[in-house]
PyMOL commands that place a pseudoatom at each C-alpha (Angstrom):
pseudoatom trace, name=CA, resn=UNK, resi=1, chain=A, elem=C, hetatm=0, pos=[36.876, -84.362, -226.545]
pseudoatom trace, name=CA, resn=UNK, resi=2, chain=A, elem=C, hetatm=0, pos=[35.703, -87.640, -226.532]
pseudoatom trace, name=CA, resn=UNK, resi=3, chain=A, elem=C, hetatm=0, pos=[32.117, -89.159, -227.656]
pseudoatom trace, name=CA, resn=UNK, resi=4, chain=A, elem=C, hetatm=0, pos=[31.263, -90.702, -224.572]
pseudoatom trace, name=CA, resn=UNK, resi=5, chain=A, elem=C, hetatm=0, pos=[32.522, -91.345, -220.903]
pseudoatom trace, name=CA, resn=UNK, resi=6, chain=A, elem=C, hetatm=0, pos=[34.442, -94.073, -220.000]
pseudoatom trace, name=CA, resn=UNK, resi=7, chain=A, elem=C, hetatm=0, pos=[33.983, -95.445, -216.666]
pseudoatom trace, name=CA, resn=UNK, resi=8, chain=A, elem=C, hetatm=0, pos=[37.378, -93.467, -215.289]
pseudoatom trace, name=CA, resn=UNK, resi=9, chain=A, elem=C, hetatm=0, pos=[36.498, -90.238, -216.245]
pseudoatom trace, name=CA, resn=UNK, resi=10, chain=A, elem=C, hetatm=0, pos=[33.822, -90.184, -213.751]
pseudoatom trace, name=CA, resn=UNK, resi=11, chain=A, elem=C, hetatm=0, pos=[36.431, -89.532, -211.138]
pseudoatom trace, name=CA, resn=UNK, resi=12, chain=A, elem=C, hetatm=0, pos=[37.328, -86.092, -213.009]
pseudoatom trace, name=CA, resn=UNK, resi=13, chain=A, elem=C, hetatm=0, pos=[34.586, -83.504, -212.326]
pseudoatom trace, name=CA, resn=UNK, resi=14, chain=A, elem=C, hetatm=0, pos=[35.602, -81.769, -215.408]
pseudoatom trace, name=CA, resn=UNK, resi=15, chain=A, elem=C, hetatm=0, pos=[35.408, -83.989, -217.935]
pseudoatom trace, name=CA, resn=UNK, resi=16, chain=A, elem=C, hetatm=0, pos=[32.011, -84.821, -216.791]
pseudoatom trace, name=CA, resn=UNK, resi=17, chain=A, elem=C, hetatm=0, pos=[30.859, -81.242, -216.597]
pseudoatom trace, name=CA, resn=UNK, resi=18, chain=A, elem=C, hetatm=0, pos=[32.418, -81.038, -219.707]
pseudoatom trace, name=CA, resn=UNK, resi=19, chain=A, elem=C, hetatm=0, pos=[30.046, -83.944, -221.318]
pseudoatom trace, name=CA, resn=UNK, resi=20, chain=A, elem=C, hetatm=0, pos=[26.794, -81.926, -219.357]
pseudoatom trace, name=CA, resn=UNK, resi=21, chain=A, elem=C, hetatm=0, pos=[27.756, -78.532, -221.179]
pseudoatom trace, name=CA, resn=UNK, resi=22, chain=A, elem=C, hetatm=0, pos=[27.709, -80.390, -224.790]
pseudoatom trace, name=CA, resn=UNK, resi=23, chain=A, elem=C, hetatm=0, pos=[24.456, -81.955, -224.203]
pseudoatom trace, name=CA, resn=UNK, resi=24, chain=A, elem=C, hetatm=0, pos=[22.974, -78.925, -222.795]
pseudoatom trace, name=CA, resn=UNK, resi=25, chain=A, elem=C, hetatm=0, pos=[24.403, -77.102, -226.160]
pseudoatom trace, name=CA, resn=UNK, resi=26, chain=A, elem=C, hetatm=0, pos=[21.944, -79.903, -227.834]
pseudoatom trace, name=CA, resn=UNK, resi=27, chain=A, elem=C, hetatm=0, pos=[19.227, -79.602, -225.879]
pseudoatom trace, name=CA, resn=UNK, resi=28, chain=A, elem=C, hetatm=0, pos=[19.111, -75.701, -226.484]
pseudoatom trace, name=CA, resn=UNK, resi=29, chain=A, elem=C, hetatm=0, pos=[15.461, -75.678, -227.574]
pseudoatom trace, name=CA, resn=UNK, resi=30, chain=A, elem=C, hetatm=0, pos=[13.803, -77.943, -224.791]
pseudoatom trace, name=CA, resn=UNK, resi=31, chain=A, elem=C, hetatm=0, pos=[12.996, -75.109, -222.376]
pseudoatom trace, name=CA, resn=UNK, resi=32, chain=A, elem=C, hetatm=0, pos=[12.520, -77.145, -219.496]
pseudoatom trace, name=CA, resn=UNK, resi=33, chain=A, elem=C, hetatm=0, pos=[15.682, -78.724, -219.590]
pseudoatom trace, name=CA, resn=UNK, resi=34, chain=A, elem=C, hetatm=0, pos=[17.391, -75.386, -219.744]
pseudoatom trace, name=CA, resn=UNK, resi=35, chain=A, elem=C, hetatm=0, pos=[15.093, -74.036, -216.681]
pseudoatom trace, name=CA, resn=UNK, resi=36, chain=A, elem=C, hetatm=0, pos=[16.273, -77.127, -214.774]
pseudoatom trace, name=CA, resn=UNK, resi=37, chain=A, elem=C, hetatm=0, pos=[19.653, -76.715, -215.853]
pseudoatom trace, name=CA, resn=UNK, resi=38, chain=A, elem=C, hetatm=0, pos=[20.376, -73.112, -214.794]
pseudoatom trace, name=CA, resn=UNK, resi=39, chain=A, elem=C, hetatm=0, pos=[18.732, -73.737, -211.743]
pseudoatom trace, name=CA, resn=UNK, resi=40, chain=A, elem=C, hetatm=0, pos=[21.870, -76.031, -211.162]
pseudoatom trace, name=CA, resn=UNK, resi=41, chain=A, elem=C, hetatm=0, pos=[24.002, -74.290, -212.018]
pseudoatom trace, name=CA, resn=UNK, resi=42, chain=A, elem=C, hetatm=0, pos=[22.378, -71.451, -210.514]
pseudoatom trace, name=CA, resn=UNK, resi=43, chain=A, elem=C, hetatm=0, pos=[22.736, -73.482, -206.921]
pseudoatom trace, name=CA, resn=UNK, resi=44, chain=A, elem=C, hetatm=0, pos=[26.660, -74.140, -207.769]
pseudoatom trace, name=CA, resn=UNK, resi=45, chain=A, elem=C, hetatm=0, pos=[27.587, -71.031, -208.368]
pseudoatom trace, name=CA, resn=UNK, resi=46, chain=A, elem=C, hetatm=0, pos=[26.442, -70.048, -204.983]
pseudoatom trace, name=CA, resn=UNK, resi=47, chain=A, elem=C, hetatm=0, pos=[27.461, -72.556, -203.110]
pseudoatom trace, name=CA, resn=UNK, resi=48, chain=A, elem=C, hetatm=0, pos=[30.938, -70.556, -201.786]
pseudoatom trace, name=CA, resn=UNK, resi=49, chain=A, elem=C, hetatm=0, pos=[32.502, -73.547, -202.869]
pseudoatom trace, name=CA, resn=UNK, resi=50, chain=A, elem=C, hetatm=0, pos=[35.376, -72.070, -204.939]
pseudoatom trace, name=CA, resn=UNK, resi=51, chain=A, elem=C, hetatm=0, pos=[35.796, -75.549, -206.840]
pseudoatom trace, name=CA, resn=UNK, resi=52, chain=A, elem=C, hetatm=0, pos=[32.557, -75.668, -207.555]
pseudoatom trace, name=CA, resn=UNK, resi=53, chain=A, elem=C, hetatm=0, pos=[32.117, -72.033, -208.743]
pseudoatom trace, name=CA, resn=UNK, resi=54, chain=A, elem=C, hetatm=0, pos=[35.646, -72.912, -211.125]
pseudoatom trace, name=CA, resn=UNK, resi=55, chain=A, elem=C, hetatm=0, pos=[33.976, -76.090, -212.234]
pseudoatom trace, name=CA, resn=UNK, resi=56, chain=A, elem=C, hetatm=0, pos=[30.596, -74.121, -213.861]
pseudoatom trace, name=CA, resn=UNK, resi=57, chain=A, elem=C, hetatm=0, pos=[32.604, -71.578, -215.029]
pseudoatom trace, name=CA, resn=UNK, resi=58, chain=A, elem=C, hetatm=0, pos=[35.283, -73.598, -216.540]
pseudoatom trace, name=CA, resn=UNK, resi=59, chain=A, elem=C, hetatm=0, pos=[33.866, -76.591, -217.695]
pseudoatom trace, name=CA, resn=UNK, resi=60, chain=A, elem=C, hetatm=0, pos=[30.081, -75.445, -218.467]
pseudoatom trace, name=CA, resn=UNK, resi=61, chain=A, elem=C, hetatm=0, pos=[29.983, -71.740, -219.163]
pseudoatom trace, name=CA, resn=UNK, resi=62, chain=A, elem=C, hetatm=0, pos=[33.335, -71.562, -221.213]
pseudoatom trace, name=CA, resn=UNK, resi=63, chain=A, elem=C, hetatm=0, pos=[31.916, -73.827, -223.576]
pseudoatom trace, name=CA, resn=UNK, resi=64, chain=A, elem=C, hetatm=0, pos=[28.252, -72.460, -224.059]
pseudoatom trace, name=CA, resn=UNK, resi=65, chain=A, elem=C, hetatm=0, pos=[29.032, -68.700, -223.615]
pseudoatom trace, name=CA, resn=UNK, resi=66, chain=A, elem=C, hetatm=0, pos=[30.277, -68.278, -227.307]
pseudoatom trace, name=CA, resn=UNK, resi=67, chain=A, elem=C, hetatm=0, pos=[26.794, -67.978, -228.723]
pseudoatom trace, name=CA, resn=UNK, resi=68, chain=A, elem=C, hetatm=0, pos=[24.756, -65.662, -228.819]
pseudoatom trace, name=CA, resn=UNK, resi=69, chain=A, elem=C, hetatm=0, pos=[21.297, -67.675, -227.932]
pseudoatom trace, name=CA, resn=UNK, resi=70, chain=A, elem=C, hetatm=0, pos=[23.461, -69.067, -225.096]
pseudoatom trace, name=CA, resn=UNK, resi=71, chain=A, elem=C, hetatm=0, pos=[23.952, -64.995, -223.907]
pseudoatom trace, name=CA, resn=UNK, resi=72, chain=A, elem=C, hetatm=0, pos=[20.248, -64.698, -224.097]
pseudoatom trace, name=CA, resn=UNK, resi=73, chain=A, elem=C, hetatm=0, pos=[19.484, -67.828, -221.911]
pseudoatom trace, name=CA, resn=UNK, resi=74, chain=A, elem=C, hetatm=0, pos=[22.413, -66.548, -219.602]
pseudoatom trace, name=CA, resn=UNK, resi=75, chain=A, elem=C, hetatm=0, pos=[20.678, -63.025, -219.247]
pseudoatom trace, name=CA, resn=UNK, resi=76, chain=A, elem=C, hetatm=0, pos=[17.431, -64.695, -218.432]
pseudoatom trace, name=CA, resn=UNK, resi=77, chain=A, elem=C, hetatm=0, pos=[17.759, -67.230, -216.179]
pseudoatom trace, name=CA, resn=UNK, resi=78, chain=A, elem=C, hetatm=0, pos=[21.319, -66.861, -214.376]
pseudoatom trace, name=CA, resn=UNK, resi=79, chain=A, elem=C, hetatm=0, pos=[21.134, -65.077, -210.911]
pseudoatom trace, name=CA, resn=UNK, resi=80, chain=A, elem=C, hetatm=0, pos=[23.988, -62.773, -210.305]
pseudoatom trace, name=CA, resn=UNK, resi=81, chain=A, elem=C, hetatm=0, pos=[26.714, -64.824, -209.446]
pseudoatom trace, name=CA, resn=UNK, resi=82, chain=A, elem=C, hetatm=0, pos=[26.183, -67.323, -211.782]
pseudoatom trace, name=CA, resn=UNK, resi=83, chain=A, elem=C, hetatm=0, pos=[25.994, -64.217, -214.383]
pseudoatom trace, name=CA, resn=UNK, resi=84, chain=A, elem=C, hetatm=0, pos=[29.507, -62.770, -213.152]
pseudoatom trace, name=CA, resn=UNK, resi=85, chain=A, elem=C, hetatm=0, pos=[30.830, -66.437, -213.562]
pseudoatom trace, name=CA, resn=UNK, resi=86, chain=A, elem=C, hetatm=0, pos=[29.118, -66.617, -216.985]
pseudoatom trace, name=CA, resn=UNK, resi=87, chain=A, elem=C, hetatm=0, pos=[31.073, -63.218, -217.999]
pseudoatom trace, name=CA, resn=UNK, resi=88, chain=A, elem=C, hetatm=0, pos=[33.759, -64.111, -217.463]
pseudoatom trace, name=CA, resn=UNK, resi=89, chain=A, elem=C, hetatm=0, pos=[34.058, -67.394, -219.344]
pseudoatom trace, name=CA, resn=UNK, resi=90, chain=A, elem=C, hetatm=0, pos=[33.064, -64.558, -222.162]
pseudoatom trace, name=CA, resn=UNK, resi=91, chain=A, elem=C, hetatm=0, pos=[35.977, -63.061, -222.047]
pseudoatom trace, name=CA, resn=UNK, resi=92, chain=A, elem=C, hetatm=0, pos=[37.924, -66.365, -221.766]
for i in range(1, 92): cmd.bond("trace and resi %d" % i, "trace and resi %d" % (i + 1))
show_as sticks, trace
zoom trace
């Protein structure tokens, strides 16, 4: 994956989701980032908007969901769906 976005990849949901899940990896310590942050994707996840759901899961939660403070954050702050959506990029 690249460094930074080029001016294209804004068009592609993913890549930019992509960019938001490595800078959330970095920001793992600022906890009001992360509150902010799962409230998003919180709000996504239960949209009923099944490209939206497939973009957290996919682009956000497969990337974080390998660590174990990641699984932590997950188990406090997701709400249900995000959590099933979360699971499942575990056993991705």
């Amino acid at each position: 994956m690249k460094d930074e976005l080029d001016e294209s990849d804004l068009d592609l949901p993913y890549v930019v989701f992509g960019f938001f899940a490595l800078y959330l990896r970095k920001k793992v310590n600022d906890q009001g980032f992360i509150e902010r942050s799962f409230d998003l994707l919180n709000e996504l996840s239960e949209s009923g908007d099944p490209e939206l759901t497939n973009l957290v899961q996919v682009a956000v939660f497969e990337t974080i969901a390998d660590e174990e403070k990641w699984k932590a954050l997950a188990k406090q702050h997701l709400r249900d769906k995000a959590m099933a959506l979360f699971r499942r990029a575990e056993d991705t």
